[in-house]
Wavefront OBJ file of the C-alpha trace (Angstrom):
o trace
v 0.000 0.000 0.000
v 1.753 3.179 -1.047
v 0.085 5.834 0.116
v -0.150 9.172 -2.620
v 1.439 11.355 0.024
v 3.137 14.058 -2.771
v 2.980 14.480 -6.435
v 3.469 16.536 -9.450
v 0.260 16.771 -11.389
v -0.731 19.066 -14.131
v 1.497 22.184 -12.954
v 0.495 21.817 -9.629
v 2.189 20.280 -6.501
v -0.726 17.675 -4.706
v -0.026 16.761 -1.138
v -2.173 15.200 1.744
v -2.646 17.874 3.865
v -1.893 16.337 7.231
v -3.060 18.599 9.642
v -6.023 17.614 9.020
v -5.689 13.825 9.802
v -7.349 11.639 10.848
v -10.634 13.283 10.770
v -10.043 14.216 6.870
v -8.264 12.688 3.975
v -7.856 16.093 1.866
v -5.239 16.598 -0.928
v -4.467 19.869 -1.344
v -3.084 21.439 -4.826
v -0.259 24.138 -4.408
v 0.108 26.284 -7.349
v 2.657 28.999 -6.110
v 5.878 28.594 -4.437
v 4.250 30.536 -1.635
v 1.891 27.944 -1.090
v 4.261 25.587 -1.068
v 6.701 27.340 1.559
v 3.492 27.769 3.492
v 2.428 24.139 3.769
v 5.952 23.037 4.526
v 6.290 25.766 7.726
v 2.921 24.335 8.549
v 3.161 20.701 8.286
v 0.651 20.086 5.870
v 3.531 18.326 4.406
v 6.533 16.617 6.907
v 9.212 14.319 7.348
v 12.446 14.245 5.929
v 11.817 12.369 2.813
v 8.124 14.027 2.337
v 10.132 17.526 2.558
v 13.027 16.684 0.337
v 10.313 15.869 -2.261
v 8.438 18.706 -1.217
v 11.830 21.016 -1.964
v 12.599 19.311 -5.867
v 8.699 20.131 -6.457
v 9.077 23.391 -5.530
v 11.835 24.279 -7.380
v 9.134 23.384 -10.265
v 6.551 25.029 -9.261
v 9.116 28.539 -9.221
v 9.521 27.368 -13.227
v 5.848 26.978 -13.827
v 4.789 30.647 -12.167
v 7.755 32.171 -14.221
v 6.830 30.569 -17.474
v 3.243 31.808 -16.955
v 4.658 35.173 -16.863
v 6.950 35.003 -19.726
v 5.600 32.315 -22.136
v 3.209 33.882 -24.858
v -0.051 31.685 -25.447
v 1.109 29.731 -22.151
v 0.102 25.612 -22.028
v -2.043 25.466 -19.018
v 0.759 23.744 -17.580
v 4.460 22.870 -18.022
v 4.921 19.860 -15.954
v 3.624 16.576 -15.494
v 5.075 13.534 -13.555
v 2.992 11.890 -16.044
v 3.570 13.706 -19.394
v 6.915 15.305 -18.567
v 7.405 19.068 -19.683
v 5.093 20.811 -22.052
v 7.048 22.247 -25.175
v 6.705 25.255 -25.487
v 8.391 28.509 -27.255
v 11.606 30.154 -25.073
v 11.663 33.189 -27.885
v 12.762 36.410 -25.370
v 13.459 34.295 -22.022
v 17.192 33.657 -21.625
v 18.793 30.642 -19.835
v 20.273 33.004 -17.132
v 16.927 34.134 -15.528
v 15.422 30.523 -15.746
v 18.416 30.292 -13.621
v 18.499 32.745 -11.537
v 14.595 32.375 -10.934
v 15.451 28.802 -9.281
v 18.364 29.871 -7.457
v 15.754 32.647 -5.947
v 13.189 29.968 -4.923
v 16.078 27.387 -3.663
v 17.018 30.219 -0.923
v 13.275 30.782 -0.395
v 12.826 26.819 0.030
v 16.148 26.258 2.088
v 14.750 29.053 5.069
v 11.227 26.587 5.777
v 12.837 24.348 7.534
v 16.676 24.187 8.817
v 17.093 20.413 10.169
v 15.782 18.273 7.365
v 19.004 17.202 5.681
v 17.300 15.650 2.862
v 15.340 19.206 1.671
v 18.867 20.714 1.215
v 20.213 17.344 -0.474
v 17.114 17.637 -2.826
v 17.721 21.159 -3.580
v 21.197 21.311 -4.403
v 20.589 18.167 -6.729
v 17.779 19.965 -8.106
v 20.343 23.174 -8.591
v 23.178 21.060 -10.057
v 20.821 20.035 -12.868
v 19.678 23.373 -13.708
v 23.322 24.513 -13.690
v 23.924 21.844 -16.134
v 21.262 21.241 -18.274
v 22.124 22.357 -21.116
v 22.341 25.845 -22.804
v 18.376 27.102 -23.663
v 15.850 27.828 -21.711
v 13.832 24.487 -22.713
v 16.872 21.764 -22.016
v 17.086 23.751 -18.603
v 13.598 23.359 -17.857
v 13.599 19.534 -18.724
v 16.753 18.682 -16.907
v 15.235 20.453 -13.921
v 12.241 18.321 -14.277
v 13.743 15.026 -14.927
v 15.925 15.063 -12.052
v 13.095 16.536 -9.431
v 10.640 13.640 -10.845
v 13.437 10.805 -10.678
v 14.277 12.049 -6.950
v 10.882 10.822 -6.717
v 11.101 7.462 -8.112
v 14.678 6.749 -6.529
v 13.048 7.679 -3.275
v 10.118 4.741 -3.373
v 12.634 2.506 -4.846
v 15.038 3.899 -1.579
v 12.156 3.091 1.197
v 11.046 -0.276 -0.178
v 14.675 -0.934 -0.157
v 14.761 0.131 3.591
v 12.179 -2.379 4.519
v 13.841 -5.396 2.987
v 17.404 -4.483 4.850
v 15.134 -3.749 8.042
v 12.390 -6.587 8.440
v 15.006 -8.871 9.230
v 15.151 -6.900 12.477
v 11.763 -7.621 13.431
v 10.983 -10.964 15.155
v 6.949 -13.244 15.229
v 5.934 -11.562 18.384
v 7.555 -8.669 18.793
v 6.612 -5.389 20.641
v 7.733 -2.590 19.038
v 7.557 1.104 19.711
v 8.313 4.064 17.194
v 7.930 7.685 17.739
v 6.335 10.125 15.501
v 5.697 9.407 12.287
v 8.169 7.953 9.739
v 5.097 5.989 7.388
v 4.517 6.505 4.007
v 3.209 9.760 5.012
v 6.690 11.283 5.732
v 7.690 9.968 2.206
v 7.106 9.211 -0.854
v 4.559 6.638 0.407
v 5.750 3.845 2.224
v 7.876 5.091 4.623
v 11.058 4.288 6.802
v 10.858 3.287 10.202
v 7.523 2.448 9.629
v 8.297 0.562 6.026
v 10.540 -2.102 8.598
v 7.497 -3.097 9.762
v 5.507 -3.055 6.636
v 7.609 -5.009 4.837
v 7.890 -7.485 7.914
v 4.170 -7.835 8.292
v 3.780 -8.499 3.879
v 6.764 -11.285 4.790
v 4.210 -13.183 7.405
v 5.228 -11.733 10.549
v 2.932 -10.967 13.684
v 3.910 -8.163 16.099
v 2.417 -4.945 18.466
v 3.427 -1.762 17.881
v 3.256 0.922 20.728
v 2.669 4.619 19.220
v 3.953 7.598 21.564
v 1.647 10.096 20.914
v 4.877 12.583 19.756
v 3.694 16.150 21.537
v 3.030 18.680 21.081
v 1.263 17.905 17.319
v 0.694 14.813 18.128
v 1.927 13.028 15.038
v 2.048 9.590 16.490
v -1.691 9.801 17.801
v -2.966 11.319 14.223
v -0.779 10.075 11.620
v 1.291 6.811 12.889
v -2.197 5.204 14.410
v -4.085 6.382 11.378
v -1.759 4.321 8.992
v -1.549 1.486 11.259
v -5.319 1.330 11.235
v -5.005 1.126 7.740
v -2.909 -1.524 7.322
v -4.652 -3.951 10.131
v -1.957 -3.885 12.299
v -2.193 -4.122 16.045
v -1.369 -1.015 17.716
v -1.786 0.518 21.019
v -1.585 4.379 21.672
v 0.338 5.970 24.602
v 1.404 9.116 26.128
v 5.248 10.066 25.418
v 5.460 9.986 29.667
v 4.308 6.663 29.352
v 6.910 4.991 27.312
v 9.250 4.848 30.860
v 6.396 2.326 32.564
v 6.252 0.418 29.511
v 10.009 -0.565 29.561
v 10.192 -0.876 33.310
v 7.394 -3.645 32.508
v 9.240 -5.745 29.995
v 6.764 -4.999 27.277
v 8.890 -3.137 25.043
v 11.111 -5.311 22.236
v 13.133 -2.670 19.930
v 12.174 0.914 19.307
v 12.298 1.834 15.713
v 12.211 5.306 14.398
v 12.946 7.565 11.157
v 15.365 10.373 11.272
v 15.779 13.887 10.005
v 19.373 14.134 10.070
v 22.395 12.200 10.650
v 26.021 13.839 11.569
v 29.030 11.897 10.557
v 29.733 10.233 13.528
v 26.601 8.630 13.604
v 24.486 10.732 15.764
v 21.206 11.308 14.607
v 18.465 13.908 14.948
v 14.941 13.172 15.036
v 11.375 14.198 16.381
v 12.408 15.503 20.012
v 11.790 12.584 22.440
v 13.437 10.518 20.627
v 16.418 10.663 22.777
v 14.502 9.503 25.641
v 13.476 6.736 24.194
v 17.511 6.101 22.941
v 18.338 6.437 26.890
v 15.081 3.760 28.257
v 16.681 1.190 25.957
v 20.134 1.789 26.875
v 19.098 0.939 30.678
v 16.876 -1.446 29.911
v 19.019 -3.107 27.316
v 17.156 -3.149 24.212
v 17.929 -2.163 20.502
v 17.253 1.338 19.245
v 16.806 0.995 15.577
v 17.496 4.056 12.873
v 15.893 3.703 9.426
v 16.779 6.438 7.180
v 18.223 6.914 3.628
v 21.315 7.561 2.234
v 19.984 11.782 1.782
v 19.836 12.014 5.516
v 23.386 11.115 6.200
v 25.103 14.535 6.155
v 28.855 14.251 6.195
v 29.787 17.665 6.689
v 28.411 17.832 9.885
v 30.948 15.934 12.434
v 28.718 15.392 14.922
v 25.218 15.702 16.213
v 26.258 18.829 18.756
v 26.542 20.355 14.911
v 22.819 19.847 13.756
v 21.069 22.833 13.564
v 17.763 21.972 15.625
v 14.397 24.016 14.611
v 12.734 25.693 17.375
v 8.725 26.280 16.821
v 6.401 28.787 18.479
v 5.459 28.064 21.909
v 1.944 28.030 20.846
v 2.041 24.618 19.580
v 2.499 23.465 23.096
v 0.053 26.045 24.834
v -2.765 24.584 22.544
v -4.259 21.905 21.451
v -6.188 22.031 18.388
v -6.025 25.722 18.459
v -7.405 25.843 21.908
v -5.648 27.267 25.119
v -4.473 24.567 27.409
v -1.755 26.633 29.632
v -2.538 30.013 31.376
v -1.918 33.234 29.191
v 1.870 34.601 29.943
v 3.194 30.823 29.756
v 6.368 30.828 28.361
v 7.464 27.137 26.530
v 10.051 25.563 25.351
v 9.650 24.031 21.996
v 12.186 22.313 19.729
v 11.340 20.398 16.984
v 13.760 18.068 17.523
v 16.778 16.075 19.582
v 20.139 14.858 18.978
v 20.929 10.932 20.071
v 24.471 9.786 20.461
v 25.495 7.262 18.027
v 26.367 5.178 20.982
v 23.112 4.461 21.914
v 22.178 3.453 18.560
v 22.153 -0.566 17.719
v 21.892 -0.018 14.162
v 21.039 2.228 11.103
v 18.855 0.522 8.427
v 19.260 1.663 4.949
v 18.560 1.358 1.510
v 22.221 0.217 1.026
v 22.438 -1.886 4.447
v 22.153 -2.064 8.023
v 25.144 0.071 9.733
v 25.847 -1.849 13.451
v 27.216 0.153 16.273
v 27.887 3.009 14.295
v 30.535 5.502 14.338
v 32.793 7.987 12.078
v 34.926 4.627 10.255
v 32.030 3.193 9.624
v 29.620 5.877 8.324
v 32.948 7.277 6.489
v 33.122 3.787 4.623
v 29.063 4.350 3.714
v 30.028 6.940 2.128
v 32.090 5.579 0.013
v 29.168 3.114 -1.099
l 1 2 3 4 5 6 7 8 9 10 11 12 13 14 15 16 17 18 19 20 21 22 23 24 25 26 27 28 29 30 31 32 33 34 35 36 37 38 39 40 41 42 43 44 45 46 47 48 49 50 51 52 53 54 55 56 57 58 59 60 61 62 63 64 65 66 67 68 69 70 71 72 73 74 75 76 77 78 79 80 81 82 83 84 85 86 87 88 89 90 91 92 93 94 95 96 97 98 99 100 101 102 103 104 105 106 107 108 109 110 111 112 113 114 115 116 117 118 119 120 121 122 123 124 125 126 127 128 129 130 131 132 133 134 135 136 137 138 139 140 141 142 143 144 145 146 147 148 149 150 151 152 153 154 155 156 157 158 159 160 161 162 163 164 165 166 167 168 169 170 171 172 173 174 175 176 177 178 179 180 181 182 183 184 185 186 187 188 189 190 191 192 193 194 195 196 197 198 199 200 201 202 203 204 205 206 207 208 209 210 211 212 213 214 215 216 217 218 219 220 221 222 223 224 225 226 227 228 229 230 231 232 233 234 235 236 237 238 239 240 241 242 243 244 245 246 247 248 249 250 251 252 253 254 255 256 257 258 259 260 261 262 263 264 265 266 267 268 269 270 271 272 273 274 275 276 277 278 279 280 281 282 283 284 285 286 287 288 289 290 291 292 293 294 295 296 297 298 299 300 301 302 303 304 305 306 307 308 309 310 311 312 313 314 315 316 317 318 319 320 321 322 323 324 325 326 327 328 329 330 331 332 333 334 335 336 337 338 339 340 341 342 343 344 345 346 347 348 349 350 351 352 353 354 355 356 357 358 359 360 361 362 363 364 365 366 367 368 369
C-alpha cells in the first residue's frame, strides 16, 4: 500500500494535507511557491523524505509561475510527472533568468525548515541540474524536471529498499515502539521506520506496535495510528510519559524510528523525544533501531552537537487544536527536535544496508558506497 502522500500533477504540486488527519483525507493542490513554503512551515507536508520531495517540487513550481509570466499563449501547464514538460516557445526568455529564478526559490525553500538534511540534499541536486542542463531555456527546464521527478522514483525505490534491509530486524511476536511518524506519510509513500514493519508484516510476521503520541502535534496519535489502522496492524496508543512504565514492565522489544538528520559520527536527529526513548533502551538493554536513507546522512556535519535543531512557536504546546491549554503569559520551550548519540544506537537501516554500532569509520566507509 503506497500511500499518494506528494505528487506533481498538471502544474500543480498535490499533497495530503496532514493537519487535518485523521478526521479528513484532503489533498491539497499548491500552485505557487508561496503555497508551497506555506504548507511546509505548517506541516501540511513533513518528514524528511516528504520535505526533500516537497523542496525538488518546488523548485518546479518557481519554473511553472515564471513561465506563466513570460511564455506567450502559455500551455495550461508545463509539468507533469505523467507527461513530462510541455514544449513550449523560449523566444525572449534567456537561460540566465530561468536560472536565476530557481536559485531565488532554492534560498526561499532552504529558510522553511533548517534540520531536514534531505530538503537541502534535494535542492542542491535539483540546482546542479539546472546549472547543467544544457544551454536554452527548454533543455534547462527539462533537466530540472527530470531530475526533481526521478528524486521521486529513486526515493520509493530507496524506502522499499529500507524495509527489505530492516524486516530482518523484526521478530513473530515482537513489541515494538516508534515515535512520531516515519510511514509513508513522511515519504514518498511507504515510509522508513515504519516501512521495517511493513515489509515485515507483507513477509508473514505478527507483532504490536506501541505509538507515543509525539507532543506537542501529536503526530504519532494522528498520523502513525491512522496508517496502522489502515494496514490492520495491532497497535496501542500511549502518552510520550508513558513509554518509561512500559520498559520498566518488559513490554517493550526494539524501538524503531525515522530520522531527520544524521552527523558523521553517527548521531542522529529526530522528532524531540526521541532521545529519551535512545536512553530507556540503553538501561533497559534493548535495541534502538534508525531507518533512514542515504539523503539524511550529512557528512559535513561531524557530529550531532553540529545539527542545527528548529525551534517552533510556543503556541504549539500552549494549545491543542487551536485551543488554550496553559494560562496566558506561559512561556514554553519548543524544539522540533533532539540529537541521540550514536552510541546508543544498535543499528542504522538503509537502503544500502544495516550500519551496526555506528561511528565515524564506519559511516565514512558508507560513504564511500
Amino acid at each position: 500500500m503506497i500511500l499518494p502522500t506528494i505528487d506533481y500533477r498538471k502544474g500543480r504540486v498535490e499533497i495530503i494535507d496532514q493537519t487535518l488527519l485523521p478526521g479528513r483525507l484532503r489533498v491539497l493542490r499548491l500552485r505557487s511557491l508561496a503555497e508551497l513554503e506555506e504548507a511546509i512551515g505548517s506541516l501540511r507536508v513533513r518528514g524528511a523524505p516528504a520535505i526533500g520531495l516537497a523542496a525538488a517540487y518546488g523548485m518546479l513550481l518557481s519554473l511553472e509561475e515564471h513561465l506563466r509570466k513570460r511564455v506567450k499563449g502559455a500551455p495550461r501547464y508545463f509539468f507533469d510527472r505523467g507527461s513530462f514538460v510541455t514544449p513550449f516557445s523560449d523566444a525572449g526568455i534567456s537561460a540566465g533568468e530561468i536560472r536565476r529564478a530557481l536559485e531565488s526559490a532554492r534560498k526561499r525553500i532552504a529558510a522553511t525548515r533548517p534540520t531536514a538534511a534531505n530538503l537541502f540534499w534535494a535542492l542542491d541536486r535539483v540546482a546542479h541540474a539546472a546549472r547543467h542542463g544544457g544551454r536554452d531555456p527548454f533543455e534547462i527546464c527539462c533537466s530540472t524536471a527530470a531530475e526533481a521527478f526521478w528524486i521521486h522514483h529513486e526515493e520509493l525505490e530507496i524506502e522499499l529498499a529500507i524495509g527489505r534491509n530492516g524486516e530482518r530486524l523484526i521478530r513473530d511476536g515482537m513489541n515494538v515502539l516508534t515515535h512520531c511518524n516515519a510511514g509513508g506519510l513522511a515519504t514518498a509513500g511507504f515510509g522508513t521506520a515504519l516501512g521495517v514493519l511493513y515489509a515485515a508484516w507483507e513477509k508473514g510476521k505478527r507483532f504490536h506496535v506501541y505509538v507515543d503520541e509525539t507532543r506537542p502535534l501529536l503526530q504519532g496519535a494522528r498520523l502513525t495510528a491512522w496508517e496502522l489502522s489502515r494496514r490492520r496492524i495491532p497497535h496501542t496508543l500511549l502518552c510520550d510519559g508513558a513509554a518509561a512504565s512500559l520498559f520498566a514492565a518488559g513490554k517493550v522489544d526494539a524501538v524503531v524510528v525515522g530520522a531527520d538528520r544524521v552527523a558523521a559520527n553517527g548521531d542522529t536527529a529526530n522528532k524531540v523525544g526521541t532521545l529519551g526513548l535512545a536512553v530507556l533502551c540503553a538501561r533497559y538493554k534493548r535495541p534502538f533501531y534508525v531507518a533512514a536513507p542515504a539523503s539524511t546522512f550529512d557528512h559535513s556535519i561531524p557530529a550531532g552537537s553540529s545539527i542545527p535543531i528548529e525551534e517552533r512557536g510556543g503556541r504549539e504546546v500552549t494549545s491543542i487544536g487551536g485551543r488554550r491549554i496553559a494560562p496566558e503569559g506561559t512561556r514554553a520551550y519548543n524544539p522540533a527536535f533532539d540529537v541521540t548519540p550514536a552510541t546508543l544506537v544498535r543499528a542504522i537501516v538503509t537502503e544500502r544496508g544495516v550500519i551496526k554500532h555506528p561511528n565515524s569509520a564506519k559511516i565514512r566507509l558508507f560513504a564511500k558506497g
